[in-house]
C-alpha positions in Angstrom: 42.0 30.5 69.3 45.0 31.2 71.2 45.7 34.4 69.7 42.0 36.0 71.0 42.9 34.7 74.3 46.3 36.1 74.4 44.5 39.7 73.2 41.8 39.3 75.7 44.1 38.3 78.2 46.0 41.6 77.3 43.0 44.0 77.4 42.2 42.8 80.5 45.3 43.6 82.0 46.2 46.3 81.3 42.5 47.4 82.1 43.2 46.2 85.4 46.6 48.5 85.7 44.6 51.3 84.6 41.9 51.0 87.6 45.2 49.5 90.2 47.6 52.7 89.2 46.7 55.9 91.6 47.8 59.3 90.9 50.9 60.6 92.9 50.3 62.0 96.3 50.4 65.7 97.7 53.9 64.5 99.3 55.6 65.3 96.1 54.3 69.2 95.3 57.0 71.7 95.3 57.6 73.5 98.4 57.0 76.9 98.9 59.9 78.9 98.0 61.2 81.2 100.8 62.1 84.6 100.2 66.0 85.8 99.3 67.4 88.4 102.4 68.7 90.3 99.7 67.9 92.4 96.3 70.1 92.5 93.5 69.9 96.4 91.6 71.6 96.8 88.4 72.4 100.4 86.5 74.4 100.0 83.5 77.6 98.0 84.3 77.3 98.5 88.3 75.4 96.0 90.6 74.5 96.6 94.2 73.6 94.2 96.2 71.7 95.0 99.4 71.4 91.9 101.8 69.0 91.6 105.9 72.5 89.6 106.7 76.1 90.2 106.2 77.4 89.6 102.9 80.5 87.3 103.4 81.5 86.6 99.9 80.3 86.8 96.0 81.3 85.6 93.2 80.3 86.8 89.2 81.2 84.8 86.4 79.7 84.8 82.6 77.1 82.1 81.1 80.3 80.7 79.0 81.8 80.2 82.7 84.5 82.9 82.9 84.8 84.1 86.5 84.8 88.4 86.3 84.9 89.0 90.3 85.1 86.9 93.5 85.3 89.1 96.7 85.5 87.4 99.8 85.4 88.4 103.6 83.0 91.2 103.3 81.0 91.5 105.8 78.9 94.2 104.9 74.9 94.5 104.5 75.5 96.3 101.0 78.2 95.9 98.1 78.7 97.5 94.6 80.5 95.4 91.7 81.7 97.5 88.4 81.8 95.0 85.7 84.9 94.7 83.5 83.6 93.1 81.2 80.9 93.4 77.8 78.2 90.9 78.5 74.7 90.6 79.2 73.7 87.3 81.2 75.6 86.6 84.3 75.4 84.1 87.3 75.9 85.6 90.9 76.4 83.6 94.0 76.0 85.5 97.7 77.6 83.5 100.3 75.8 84.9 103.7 77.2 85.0 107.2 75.3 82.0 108.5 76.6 79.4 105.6 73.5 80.0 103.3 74.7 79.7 99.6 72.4 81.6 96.9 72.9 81.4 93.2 71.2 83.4 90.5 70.9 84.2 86.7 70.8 87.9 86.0 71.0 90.2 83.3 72.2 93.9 82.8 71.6 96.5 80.1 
């Protein structure tokens, strides 16, 4: 007797969570991405970066973490790298005049 109340006891909760629980709100959508000031343009072992704001400084390291160049105080729209090194995968950060910070994957043939 005390085992069908404790299962109907237990249907009937968790029926009741299912018709309490609500479904998340619009509040927690991703927000729209805005668009980088620059392009990244790879040729072989050269990238160019052409940016709307100064450049002030860049860094390049491998996916394994080795850092291959770190320029700083540019201060130019545009900047080419030559790659020492014989990898495919890098990560690039811009630094921009302004303080914004961006950091990307990218690849190279």
């Amino acid at each position: 007797m005390q085992q069908s109340i404790r299962r109907l006891l237990a249907i009937v909760t968790l029926s009741l969570l299912v018709f309490v629980s609500q479904a998340q709100s619009d509040s927690n959508l991703p927000l729209k991405t805005e668009t980088k000031p620059y392009k990244i343009l790879t040729a072989g072992k050269q990238i160019t970066i052409k940016s709307t704001k100064d450049i002030k400084h860049i860094m390049l390291w491998t996916t394994s973490g080795n850092r291959v160049v770190e320029q700083k105080d540019i201060n130019k729209t545009s900047l080419t790298i030559n790659i020492p090194v014989n990898q495919k995968a890098f990560f690039i950060m811009i630094g921009l005049v302004g303080g914004k910070i961006y950091t990307e994957k990218i690849g190279i043939q």
